[in-house]
C-alpha positions as CSV (number, residue, x, y, z in Angstrom):
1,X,-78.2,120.8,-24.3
2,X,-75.6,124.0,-25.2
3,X,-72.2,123.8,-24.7
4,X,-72.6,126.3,-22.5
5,X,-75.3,124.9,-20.8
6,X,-73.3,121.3,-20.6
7,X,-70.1,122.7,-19.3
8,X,-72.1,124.6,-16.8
9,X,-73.6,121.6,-15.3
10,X,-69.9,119.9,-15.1
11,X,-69.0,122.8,-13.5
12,X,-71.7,123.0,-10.9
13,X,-71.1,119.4,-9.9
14,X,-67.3,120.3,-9.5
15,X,-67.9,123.1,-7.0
16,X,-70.3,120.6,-5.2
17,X,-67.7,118.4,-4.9
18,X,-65.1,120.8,-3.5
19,X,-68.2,122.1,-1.4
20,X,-68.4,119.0,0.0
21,X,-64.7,117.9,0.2
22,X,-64.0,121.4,2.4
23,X,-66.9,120.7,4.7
24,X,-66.2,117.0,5.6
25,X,-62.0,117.4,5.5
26,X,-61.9,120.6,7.4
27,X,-63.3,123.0,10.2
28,X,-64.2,125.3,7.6
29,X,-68.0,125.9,6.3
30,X,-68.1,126.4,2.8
31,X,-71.4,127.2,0.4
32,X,-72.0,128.4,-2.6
33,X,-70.7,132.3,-3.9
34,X,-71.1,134.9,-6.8
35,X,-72.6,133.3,-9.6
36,X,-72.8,130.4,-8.1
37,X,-76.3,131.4,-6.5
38,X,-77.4,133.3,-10.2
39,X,-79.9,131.5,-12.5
40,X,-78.9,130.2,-15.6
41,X,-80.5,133.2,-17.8
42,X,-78.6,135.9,-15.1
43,X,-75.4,134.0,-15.8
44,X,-76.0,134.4,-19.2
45,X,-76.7,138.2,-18.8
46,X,-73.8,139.0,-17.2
47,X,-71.6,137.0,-20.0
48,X,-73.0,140.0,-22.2
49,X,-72.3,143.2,-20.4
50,X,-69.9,145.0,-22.2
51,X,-66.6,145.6,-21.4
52,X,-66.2,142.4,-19.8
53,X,-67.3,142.8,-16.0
54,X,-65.2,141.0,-13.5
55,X,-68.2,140.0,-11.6
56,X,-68.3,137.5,-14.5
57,X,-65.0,136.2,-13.0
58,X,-66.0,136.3,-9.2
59,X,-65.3,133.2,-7.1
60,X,-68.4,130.5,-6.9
61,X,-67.4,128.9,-3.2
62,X,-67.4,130.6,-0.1
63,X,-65.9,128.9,3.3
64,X,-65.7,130.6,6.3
65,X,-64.4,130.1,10.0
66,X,-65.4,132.0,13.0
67,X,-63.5,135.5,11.9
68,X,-62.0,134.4,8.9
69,X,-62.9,133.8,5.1
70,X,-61.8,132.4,1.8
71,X,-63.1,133.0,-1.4
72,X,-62.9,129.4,-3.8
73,X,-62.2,129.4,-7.2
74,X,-62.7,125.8,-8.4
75,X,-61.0,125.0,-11.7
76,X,-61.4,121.6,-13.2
77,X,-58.8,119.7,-15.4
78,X,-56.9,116.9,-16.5
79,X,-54.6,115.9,-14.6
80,X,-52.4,113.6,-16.5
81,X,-51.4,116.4,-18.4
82,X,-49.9,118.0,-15.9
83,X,-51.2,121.6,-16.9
84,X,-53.0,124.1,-15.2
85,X,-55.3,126.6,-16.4
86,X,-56.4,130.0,-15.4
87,X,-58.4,132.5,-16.9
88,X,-56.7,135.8,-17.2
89,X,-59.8,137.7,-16.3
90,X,-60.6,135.3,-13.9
91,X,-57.3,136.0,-11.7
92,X,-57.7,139.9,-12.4
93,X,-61.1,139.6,-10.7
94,X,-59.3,137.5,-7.8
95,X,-56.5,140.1,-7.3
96,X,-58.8,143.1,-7.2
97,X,-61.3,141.2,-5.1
98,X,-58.3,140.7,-2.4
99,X,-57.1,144.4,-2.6
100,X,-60.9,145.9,-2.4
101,X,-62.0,143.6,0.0
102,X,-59.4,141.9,1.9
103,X,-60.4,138.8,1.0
104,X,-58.2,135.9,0.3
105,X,-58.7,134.3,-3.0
106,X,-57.6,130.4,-4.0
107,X,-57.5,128.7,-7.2
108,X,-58.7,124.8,-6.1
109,X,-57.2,122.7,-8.8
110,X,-59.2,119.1,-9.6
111,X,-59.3,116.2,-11.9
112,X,-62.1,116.8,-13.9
113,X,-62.8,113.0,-14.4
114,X,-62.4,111.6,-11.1
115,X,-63.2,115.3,-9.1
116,X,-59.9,114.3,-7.2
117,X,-58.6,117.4,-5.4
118,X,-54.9,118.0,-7.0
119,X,-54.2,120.9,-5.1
120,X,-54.4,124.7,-4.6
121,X,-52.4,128.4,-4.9
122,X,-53.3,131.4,-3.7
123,X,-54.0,134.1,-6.1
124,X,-50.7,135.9,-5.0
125,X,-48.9,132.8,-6.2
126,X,-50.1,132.4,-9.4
127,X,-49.8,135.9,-10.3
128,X,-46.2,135.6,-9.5
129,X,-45.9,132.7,-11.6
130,X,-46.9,134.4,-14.5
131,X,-44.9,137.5,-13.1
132,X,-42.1,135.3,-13.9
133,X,-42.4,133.6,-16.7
134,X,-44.6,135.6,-18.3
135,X,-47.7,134.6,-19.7
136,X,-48.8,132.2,-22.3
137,X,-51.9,133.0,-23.6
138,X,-54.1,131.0,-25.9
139,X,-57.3,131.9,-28.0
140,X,-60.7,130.6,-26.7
141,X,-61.9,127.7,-25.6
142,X,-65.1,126.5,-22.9
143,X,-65.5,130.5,-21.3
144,X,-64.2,132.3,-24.7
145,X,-61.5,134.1,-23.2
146,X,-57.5,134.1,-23.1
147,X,-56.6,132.0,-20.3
148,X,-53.1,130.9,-19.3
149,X,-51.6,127.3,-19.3
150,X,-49.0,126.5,-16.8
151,X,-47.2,123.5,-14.9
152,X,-49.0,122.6,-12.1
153,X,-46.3,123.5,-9.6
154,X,-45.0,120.1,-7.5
155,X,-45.1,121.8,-4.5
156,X,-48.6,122.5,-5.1
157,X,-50.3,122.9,-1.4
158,X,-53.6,120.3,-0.6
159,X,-56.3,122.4,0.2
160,X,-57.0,120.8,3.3
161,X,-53.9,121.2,5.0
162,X,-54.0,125.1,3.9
163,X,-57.6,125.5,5.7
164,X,-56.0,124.0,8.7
């Protein structure tokens, strides 16, 4: 199995977990989004388009309720550490995906060992966190993009109390 092809299936069983943790903790419906419902060779393809697309970066969870939507971003990590990580692209995609569509956009942070749900931000808020303390990027790792490491904030909202 690829490294890609391994971190896509840890991935995928993430956002079923979240999936599933929305559905049974909340009156929201959520389902799979974006790439989420692409094969594993159109995932690929879109990887490759050049410049970077942010369709690349869309969200892969969907939950809705009566008039109202969400777009999920599920982002798995450790979290003894006490770091978060975002993609840059990945938060460009989420920010233009909320102004062109006026859709709201959360980052769902997770323990990738245990898929306990640590918490979530809006979009909004991490972009102001890095508004304010500017980003820290890092070369590649897992997606091969700059991403930016930050402390996961304490205040950090549960994700079921935000879908309330």
């Amino acid at each position: 199995m690829t490294g890609f092809a391994q971190r896509l299936m840890v991935a995928q069983a993430f956002e079923s977990a979240t999936i599933e943790y929305v559905n049974r903790l909340t009156a929201w419906t959520a389902e799979p989004f974006g790439q989420a419902l692409l094969t594993v060779d159109a995932r690929k393809n879109i990887q490759s388009i050049e410049p970077d697309t942010l369709l690349r970066w869309l969200p892969d969870i969907i939950a809705t309720r009566g008039g109202d939507a969400v777009l999920i971003d599920a982002k798995m990590g450790r979290h003894d550490t006490g770091n978060a990580v975002v993609e840059k692209r990945s938060l460009e995609a989420a920010l233009a995906v909320q102004a062109a569509w006026g859709i709201r956009v959360i980052f769902f942070f997770g323990d990738q060992e245990t898929y306990a749900p640590i918490g979530m931000m809006t979009a909004d808020e991490i972009e102001r966190t890095f508004r304010r303390t500017g980003p820290q990027t890092f070369d590649t790792r897992g997606s091969g993009t700059e991403y930016w490491l930050f402390k996961e904030p304490d205040d950090m909202t549960n994700l079921a109390v935000y879908l309330t």
